[in-house]
Structure formats: structure tokens, C-alpha cells
Backbone and ligand atoms as CSV (ligand in chain L), in Angstrom:
chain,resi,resn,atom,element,x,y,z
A,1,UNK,N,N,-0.828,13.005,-31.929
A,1,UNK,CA,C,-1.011,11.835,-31.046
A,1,UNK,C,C,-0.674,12.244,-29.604
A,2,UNK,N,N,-1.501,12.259,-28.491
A,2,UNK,CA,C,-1.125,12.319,-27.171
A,2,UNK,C,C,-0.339,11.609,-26.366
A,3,UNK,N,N,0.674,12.247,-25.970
A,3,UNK,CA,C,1.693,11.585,-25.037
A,3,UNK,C,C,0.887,10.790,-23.658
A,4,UNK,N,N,1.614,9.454,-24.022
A,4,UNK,CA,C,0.770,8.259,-22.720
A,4,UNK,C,C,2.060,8.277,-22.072
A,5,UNK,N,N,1.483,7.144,-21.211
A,5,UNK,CA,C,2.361,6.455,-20.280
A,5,UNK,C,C,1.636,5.078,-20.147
A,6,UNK,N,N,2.597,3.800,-20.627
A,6,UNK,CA,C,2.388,2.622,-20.078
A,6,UNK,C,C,3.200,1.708,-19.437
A,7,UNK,N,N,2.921,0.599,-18.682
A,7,UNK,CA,C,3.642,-0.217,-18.391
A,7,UNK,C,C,4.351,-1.406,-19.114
A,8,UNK,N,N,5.786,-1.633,-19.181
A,8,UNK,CA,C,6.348,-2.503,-19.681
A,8,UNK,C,C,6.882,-3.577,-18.765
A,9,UNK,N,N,6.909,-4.390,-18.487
A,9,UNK,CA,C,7.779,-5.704,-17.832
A,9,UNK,C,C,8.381,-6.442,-18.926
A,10,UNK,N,N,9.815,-6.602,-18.524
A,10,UNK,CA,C,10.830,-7.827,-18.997
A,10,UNK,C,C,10.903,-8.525,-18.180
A,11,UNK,N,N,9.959,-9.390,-18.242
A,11,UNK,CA,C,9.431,-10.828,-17.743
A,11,UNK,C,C,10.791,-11.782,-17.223
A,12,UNK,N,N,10.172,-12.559,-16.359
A,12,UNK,CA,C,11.181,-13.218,-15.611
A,12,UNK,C,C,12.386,-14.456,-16.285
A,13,UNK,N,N,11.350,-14.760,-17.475
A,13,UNK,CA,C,12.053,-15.519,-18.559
A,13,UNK,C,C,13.044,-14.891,-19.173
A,14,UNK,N,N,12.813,-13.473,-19.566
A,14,UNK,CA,C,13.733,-12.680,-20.430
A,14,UNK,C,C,14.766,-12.164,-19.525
A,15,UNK,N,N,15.201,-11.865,-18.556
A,15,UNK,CA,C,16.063,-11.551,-17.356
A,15,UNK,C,C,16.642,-12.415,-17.591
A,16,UNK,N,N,16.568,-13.832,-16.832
A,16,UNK,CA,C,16.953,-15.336,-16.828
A,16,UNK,C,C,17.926,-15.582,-17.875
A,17,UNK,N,N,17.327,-15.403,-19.331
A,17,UNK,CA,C,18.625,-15.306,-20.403
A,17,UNK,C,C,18.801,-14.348,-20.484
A,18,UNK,N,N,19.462,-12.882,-20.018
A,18,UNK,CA,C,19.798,-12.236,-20.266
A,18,UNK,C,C,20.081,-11.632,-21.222
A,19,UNK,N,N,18.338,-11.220,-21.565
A,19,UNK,CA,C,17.858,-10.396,-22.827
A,19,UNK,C,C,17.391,-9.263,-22.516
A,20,UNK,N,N,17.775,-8.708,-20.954
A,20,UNK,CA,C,16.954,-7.810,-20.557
A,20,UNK,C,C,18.108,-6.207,-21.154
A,21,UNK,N,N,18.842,-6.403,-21.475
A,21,UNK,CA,C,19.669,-5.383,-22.215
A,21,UNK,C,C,19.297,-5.167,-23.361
A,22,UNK,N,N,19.189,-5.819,-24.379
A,22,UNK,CA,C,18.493,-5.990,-25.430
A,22,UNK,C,C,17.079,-5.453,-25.775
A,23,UNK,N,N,16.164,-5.703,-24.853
A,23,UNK,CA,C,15.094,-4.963,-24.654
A,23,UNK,C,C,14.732,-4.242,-24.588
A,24,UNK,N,N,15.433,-3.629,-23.514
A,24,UNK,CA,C,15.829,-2.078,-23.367
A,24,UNK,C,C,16.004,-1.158,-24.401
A,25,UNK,N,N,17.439,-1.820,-24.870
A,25,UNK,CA,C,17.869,-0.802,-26.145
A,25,UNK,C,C,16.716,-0.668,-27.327
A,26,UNK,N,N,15.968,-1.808,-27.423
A,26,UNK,CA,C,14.748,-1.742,-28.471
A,26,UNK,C,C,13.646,-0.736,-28.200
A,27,UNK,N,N,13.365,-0.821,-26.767
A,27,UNK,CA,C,12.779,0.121,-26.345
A,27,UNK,C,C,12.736,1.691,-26.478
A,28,UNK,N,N,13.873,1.727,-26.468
A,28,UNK,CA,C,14.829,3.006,-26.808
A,28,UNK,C,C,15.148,3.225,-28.010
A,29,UNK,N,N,14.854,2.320,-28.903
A,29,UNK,CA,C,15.328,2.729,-30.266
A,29,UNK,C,C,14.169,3.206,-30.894
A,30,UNK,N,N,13.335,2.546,-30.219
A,30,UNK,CA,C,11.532,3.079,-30.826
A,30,UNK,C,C,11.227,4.144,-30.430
A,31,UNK,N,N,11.839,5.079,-29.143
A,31,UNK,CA,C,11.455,6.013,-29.526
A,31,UNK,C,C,10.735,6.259,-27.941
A,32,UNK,N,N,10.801,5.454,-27.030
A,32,UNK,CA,C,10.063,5.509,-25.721
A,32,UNK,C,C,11.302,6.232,-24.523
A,33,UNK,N,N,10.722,7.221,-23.754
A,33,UNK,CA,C,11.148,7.606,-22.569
A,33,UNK,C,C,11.119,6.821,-21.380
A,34,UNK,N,N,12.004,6.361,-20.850
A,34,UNK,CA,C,11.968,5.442,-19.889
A,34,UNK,C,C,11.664,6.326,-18.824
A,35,UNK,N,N,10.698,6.451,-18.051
A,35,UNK,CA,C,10.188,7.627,-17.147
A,35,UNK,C,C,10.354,7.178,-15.795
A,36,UNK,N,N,10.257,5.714,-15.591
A,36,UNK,CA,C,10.446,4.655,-14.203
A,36,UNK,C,C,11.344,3.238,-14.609
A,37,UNK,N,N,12.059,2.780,-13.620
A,37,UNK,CA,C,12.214,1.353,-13.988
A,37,UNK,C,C,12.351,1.020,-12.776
A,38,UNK,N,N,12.426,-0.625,-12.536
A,38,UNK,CA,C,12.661,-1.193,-11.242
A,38,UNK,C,C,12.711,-2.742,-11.165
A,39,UNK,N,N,14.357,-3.500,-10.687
A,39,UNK,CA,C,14.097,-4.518,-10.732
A,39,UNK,C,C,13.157,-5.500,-9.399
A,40,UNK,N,N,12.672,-6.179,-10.150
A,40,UNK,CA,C,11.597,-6.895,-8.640
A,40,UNK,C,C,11.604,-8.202,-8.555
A,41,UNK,N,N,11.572,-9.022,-7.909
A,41,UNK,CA,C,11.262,-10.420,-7.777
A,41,UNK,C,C,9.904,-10.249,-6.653
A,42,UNK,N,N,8.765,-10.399,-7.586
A,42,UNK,CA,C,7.661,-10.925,-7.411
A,42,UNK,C,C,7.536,-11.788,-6.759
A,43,UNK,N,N,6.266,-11.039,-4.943
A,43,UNK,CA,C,6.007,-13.072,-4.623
A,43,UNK,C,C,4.833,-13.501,-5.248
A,44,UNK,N,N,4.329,-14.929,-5.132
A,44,UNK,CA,C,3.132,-15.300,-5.791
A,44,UNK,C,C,2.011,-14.516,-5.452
A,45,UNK,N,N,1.783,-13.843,-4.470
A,45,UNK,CA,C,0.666,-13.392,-4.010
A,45,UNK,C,C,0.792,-11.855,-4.942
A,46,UNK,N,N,1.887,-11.284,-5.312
A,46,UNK,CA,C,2.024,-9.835,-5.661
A,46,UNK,C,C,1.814,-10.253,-7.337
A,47,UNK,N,N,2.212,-11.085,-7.818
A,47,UNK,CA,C,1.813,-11.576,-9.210
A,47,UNK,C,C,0.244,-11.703,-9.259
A,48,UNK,N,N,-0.407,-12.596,-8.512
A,48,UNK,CA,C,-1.949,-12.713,-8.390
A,48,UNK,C,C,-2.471,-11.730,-8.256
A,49,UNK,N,N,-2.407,-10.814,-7.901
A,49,UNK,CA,C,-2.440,-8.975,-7.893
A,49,UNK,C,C,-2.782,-8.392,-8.844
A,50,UNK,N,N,-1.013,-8.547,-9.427
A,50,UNK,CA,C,-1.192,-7.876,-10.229
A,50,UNK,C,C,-1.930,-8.423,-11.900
A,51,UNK,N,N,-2.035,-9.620,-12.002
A,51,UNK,CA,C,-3.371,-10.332,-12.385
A,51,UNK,C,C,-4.461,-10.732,-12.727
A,52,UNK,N,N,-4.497,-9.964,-11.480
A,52,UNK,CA,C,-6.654,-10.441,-11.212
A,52,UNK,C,C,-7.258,-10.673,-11.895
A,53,UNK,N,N,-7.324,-9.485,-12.640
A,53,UNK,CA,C,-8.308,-9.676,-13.645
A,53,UNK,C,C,-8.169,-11.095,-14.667
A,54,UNK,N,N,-6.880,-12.166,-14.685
A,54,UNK,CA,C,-6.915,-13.196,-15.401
A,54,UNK,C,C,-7.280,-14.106,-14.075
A,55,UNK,N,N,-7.951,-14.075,-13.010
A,55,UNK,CA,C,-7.950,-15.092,-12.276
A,55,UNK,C,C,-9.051,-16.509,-12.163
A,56,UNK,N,N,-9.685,-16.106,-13.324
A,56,UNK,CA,C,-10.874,-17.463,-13.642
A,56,UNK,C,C,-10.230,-17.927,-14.624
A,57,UNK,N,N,-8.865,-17.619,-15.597
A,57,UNK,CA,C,-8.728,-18.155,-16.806
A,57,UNK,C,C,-7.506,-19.738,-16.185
A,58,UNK,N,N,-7.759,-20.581,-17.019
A,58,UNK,CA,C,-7.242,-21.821,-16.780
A,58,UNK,C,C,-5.539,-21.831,-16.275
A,59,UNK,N,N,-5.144,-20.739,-17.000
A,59,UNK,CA,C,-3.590,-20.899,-17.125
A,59,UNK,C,C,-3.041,-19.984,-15.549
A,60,UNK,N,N,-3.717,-19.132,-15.059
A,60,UNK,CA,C,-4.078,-18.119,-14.170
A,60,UNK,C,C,-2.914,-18.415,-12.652
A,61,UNK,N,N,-3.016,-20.041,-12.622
A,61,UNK,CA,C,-2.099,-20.408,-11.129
A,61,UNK,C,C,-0.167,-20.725,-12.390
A,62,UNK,N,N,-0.459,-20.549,-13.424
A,62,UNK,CA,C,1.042,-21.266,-13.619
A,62,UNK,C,C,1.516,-20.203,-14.153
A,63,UNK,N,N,0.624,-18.778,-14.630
A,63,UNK,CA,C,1.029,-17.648,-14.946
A,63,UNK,C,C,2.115,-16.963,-13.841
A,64,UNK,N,N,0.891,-17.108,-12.821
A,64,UNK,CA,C,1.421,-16.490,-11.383
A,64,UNK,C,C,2.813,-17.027,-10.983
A,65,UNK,N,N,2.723,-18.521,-11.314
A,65,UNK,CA,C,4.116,-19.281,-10.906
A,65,UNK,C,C,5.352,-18.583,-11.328
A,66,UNK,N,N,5.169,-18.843,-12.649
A,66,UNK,CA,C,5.848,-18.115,-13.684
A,66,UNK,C,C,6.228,-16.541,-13.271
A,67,UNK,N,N,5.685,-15.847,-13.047
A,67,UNK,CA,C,5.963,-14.207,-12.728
A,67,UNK,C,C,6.439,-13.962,-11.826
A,68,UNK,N,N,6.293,-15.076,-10.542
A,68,UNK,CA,C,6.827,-14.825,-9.466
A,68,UNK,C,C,8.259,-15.856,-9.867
A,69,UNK,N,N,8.909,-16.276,-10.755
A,69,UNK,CA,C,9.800,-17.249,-10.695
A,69,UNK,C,C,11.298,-16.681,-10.440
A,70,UNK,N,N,11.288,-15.339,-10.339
A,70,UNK,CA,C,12.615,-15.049,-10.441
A,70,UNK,C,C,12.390,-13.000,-10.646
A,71,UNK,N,N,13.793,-12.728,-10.770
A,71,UNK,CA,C,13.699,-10.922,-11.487
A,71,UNK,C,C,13.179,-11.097,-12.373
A,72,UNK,N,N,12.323,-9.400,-12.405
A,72,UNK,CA,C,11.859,-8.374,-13.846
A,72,UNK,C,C,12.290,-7.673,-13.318
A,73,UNK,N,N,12.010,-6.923,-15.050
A,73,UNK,CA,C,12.339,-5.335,-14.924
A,73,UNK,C,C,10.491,-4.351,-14.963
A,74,UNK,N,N,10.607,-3.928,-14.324
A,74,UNK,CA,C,9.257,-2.705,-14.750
A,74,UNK,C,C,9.535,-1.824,-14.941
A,75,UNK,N,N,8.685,-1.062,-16.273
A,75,UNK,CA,C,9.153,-0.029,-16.961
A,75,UNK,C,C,8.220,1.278,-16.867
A,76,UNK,N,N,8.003,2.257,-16.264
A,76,UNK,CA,C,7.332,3.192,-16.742
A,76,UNK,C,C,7.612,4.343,-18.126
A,77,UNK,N,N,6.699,4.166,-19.378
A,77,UNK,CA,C,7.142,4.464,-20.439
A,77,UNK,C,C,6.448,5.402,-20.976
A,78,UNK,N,N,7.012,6.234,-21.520
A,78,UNK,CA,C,6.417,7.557,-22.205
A,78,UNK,C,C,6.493,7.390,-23.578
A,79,UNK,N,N,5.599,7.944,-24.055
A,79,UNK,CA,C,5.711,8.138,-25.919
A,79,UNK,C,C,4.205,8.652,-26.594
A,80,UNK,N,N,4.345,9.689,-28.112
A,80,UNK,CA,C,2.663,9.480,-28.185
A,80,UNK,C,C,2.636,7.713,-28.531
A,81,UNK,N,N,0.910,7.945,-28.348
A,81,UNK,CA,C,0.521,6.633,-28.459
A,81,UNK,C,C,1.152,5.260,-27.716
A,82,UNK,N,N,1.559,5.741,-26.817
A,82,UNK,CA,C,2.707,4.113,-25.784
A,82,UNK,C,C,2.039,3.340,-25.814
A,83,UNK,N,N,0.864,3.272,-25.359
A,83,UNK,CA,C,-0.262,1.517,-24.889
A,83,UNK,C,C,0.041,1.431,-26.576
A,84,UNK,N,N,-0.758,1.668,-27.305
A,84,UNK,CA,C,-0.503,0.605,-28.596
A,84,UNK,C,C,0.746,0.720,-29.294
A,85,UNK,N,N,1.479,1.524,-29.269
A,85,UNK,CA,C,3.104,1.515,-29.777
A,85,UNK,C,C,4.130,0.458,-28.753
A,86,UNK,N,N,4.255,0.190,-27.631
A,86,UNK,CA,C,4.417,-0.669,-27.304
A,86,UNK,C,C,3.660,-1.926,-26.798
A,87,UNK,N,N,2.506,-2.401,-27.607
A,87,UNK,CA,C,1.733,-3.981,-27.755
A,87,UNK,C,C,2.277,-4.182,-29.075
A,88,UNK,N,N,2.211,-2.934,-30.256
A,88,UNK,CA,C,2.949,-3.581,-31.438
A,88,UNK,C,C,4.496,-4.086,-31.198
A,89,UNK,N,N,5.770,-3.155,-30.524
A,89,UNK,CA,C,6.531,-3.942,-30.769
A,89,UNK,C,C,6.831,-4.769,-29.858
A,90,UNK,N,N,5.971,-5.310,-29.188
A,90,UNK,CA,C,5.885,-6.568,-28.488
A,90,UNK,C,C,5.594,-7.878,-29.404
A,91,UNK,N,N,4.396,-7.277,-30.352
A,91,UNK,CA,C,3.812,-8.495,-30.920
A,91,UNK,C,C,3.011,-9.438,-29.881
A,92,UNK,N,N,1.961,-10.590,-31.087
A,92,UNK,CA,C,1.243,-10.897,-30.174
A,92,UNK,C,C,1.782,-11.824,-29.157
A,93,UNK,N,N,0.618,-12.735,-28.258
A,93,UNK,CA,C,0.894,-12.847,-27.244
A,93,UNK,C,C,1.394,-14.504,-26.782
A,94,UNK,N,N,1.073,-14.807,-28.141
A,94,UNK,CA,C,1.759,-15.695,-28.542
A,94,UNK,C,C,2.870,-15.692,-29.987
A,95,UNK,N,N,4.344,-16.104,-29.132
A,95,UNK,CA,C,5.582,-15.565,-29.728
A,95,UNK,C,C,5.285,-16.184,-31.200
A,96,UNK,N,N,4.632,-17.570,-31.068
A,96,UNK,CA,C,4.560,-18.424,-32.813
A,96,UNK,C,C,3.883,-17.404,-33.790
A,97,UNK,N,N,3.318,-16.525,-33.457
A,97,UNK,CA,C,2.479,-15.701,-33.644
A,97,UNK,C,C,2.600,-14.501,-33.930
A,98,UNK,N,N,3.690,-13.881,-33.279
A,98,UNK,CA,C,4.048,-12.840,-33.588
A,98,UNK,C,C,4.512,-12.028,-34.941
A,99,UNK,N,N,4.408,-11.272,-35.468
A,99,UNK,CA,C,5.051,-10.453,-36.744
A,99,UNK,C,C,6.616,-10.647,-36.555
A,100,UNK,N,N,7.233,-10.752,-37.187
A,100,UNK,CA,C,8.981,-10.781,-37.801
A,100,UNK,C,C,9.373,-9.298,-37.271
A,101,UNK,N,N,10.555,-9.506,-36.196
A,101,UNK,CA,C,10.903,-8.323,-35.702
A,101,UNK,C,C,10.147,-7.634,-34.399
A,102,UNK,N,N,8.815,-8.186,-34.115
A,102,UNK,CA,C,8.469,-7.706,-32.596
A,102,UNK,C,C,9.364,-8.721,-31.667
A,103,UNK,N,N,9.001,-8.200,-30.354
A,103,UNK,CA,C,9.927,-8.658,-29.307
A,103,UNK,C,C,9.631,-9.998,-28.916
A,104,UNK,N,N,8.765,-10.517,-28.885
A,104,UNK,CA,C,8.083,-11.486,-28.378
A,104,UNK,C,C,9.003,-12.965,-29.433
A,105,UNK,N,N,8.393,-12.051,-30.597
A,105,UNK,CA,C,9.395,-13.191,-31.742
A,105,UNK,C,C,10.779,-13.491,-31.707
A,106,UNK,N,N,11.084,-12.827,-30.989
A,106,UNK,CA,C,12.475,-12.905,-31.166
A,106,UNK,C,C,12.746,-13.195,-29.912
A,107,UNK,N,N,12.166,-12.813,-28.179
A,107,UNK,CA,C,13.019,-13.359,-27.152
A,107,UNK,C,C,11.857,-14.640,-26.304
A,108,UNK,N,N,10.633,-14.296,-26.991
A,108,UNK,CA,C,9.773,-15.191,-26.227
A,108,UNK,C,C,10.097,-16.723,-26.904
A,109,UNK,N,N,9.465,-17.807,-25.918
A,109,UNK,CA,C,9.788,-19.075,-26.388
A,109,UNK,C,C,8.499,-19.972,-26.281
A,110,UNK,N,N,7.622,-19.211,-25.533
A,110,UNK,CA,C,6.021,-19.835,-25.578
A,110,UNK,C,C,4.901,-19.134,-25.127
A,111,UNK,N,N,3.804,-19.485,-25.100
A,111,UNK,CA,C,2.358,-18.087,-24.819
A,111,UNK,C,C,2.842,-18.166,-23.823
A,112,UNK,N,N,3.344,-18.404,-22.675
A,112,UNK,CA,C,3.223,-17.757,-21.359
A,112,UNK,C,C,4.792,-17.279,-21.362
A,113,UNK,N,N,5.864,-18.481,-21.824
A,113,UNK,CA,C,6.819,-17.731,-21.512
A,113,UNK,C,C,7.285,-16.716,-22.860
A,114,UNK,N,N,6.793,-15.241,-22.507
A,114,UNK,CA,C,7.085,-14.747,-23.771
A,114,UNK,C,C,7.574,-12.951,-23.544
A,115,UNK,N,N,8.162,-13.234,-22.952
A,115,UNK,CA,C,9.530,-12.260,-22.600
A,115,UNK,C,C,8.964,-10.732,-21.821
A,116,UNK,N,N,7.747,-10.453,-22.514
A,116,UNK,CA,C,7.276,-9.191,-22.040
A,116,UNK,C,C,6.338,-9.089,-21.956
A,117,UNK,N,N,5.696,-8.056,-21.356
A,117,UNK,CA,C,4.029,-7.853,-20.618
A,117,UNK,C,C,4.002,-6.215,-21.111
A,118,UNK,N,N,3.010,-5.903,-21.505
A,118,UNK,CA,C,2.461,-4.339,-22.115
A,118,UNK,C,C,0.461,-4.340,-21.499
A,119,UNK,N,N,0.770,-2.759,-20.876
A,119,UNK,CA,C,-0.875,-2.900,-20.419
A,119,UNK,C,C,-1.820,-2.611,-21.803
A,120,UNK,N,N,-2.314,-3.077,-21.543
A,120,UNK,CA,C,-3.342,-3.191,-22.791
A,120,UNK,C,C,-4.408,-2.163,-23.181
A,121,UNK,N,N,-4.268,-1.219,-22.533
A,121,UNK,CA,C,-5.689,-0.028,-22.272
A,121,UNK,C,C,-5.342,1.811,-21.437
A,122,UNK,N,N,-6.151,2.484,-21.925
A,122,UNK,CA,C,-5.651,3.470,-20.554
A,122,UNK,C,C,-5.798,3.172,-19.345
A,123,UNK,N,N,-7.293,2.358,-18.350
A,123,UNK,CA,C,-7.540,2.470,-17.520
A,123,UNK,C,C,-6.387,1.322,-16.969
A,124,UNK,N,N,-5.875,0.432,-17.917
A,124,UNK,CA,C,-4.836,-0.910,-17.078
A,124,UNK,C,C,-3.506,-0.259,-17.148
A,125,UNK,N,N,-3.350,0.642,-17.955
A,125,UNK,CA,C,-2.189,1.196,-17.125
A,125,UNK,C,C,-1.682,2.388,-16.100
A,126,UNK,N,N,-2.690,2.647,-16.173
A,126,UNK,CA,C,-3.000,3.534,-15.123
A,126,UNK,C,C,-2.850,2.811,-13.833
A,127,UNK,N,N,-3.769,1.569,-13.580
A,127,UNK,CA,C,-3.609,0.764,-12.618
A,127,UNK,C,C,-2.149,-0.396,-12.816
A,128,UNK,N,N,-1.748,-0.454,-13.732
A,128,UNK,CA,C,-0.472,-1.186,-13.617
A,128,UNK,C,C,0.605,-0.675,-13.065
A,129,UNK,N,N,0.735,0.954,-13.718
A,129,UNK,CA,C,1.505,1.974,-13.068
A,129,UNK,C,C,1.557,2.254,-11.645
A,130,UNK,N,N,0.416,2.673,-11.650
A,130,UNK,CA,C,0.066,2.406,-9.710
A,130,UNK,C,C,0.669,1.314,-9.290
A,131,UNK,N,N,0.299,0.305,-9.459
A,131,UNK,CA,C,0.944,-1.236,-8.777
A,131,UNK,C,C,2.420,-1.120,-8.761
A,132,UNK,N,N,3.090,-0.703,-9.889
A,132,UNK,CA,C,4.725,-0.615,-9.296
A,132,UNK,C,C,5.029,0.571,-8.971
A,133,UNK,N,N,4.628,1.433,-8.871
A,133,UNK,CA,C,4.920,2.816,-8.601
A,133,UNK,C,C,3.918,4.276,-8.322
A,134,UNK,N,N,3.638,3.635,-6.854
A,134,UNK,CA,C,2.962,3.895,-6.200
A,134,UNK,C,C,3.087,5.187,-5.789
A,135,UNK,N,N,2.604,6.522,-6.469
A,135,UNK,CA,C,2.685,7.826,-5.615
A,135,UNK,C,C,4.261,8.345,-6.101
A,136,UNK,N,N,4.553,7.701,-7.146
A,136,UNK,CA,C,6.072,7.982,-7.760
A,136,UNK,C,C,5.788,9.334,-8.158
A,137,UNK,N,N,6.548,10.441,-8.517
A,137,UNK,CA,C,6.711,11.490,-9.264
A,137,UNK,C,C,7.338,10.885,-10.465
A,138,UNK,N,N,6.624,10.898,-11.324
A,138,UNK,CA,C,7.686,10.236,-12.940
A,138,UNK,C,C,8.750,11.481,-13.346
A,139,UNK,N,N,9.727,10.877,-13.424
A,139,UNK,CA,C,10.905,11.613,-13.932
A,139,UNK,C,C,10.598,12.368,-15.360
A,140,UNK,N,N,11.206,13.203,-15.153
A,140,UNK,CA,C,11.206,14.469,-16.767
A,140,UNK,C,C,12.219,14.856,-17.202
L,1,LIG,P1,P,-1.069,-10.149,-23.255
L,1,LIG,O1,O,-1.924,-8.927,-22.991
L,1,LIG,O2,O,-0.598,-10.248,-24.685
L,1,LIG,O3,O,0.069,-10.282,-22.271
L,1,LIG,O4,O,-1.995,-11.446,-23.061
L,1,LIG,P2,P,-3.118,-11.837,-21.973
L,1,LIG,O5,O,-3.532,-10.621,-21.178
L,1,LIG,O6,O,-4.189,-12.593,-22.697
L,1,LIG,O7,O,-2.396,-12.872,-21.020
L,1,LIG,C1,C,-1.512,-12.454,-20.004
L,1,LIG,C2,C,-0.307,-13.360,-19.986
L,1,LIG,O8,O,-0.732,-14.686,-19.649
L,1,LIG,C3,C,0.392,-13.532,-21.338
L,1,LIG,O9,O,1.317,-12.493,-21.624
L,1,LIG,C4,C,1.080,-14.870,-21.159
L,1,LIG,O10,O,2.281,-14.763,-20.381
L,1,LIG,C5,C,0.046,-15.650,-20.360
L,1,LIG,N1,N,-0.867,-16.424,-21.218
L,1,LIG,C6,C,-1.791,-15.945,-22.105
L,1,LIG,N2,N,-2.466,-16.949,-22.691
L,1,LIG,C7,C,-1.968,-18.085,-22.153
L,1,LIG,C8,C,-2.277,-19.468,-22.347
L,1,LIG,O11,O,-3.148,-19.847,-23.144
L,1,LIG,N3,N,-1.538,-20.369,-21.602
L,1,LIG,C9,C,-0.587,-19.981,-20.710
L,1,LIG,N4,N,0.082,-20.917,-20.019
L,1,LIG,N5,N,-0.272,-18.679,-20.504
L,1,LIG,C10,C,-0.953,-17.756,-21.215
């Protein structure tokens, strides 16, 4: 399996209750290299950004609200297989929904507010990566 790199966020909800320790360590227990991190408080316009691509979908202005509401954490993450090794232990994207034991199930509390964000693809994290860490040298 080829070693990736994707993006993780502990969403502004999961900070807020201070689950963002917790996360972490899960992160780490699975088996991922934390290669970047960084805490941020998002403005609305840097959420819509980073976004876009949801910007015709209905929920799109309360997402943004939401992301910009407070700290995350962003994660740059190493592992084979990262994009789909971390969407599984995220679980889906709605927490009611999720498998027993992904993250979502356990710190999310609704489809939007649901603790963590995983890029979904090579080419989105490539560009997600870029967006927080811009011209970074990833740590080794
Ligand atoms: P993800 O890849 O699992 O994060 O899901 P999506 O790319 O479809 O959606 C991006 C984010 O928008 C999700 O993680 C949620 O925070 C939020 N979201 C998705 N669907 C809905 C929805 O139906 N309503 C609301 N309010 N938020 C949603």
C-alpha cells in the first residue's frame, strides 16, 4: 500500500468539548504520522474557501458558520492508504450513521456538527494540504 498524506481537522465542535486530545491519541493509535498540525480559528470567508466545492449545496452558508465558529486543529497525516484509512475511522458523515467505534460516533452530535473533516480523494488533499500548509516542508 503506498504511503499518502491527508488532511484531518478536529472540527470546531470537537475542540469546544474538549475532545480534541482524544482524537489525537486515536489518531495515533491507528497508526498515522502526524507530519503537520495547527491550531486555527477560521474566518467565514477562509471556511468558504476552503469549501467551494460545497457552495451550491443547501447547508453550504451554516456549514461555513459552523467552521468558522471557533478553534480547530489541522492535521497533516501520513500512513499507507491515509485518504481511506482515515474516512474509515472517522465513519460516515453522518454520526447516526456511523459504524460503532469510528470517531464521528462517538464525538460527533449531528451531520454537520460531527467532530471531524477527512479529504476525500488524492487530488482534495493535495489541495486541502495546500490550503493549510502552504509551501510547508512536512516533517520526517
Ligand atoms: P464528509 O466528506 O463526510 O465530511 O461530507 P461532505 O463532504 O458531504 O460534507 C461536508 C461537511 O458538511 C460534513 O462533514 C458536515 O459537517 C456538513 N454536512 C454534510 N451534509 C450536511 C447536511 O445535510 N446538513 C448540514 N447542515 N451539514 C451537512
Amino acid at each position: 500500500m503506498p504511503t499518502e498524506r491527508t488532511l484531518a481537522i478536529v472540527k470546531p465542535d470537537a475542540v469546544r468539548a474538549r475532545h480534541a486530545g482524544h482524537i489525537i491519541q486515536r489518531i495515533e493509535e491507528a497508526g498515522f504520522q502526524i507530519r503537520a498540525m495547527r491550531l486555527v480559528h477560521l474566518t467565514k470567508r477562509e471556511a468558504e474557501g476552503f469549501y467551494a466545492v460545497h457552495r451550491e449545496r443547501p447547508f453550504f452558508a451554516s456549514l461555513t458558520s459552523f467552521m468558522s465558529s471557533g478553534p480547530a486543529i489541522v492535521l497533516g497525516l501520513e500512513a499507507p492508504d491515509a485518504i481511506r484509512k482515515w474516512r474509515t475511522l472517522m465513519g460516515a458523515t453522518d454520526p447516526a450513521k456511523a459504524d460503532p467505534g469510528s470517531i464521528r460516533k462517538e464525538f460527533g452530535t449531528s451531520i454537520e456538527n460531527n467532530a471531524t473533516h477527512g479529504s476525500d480523494g488524492a487530488d482534495t488533499a493535495a489541495f486541502e494540504l495546500g490550503y493549510f500548509f502552504p509551501g510547508i516542508q512536512f516533517a520526517r
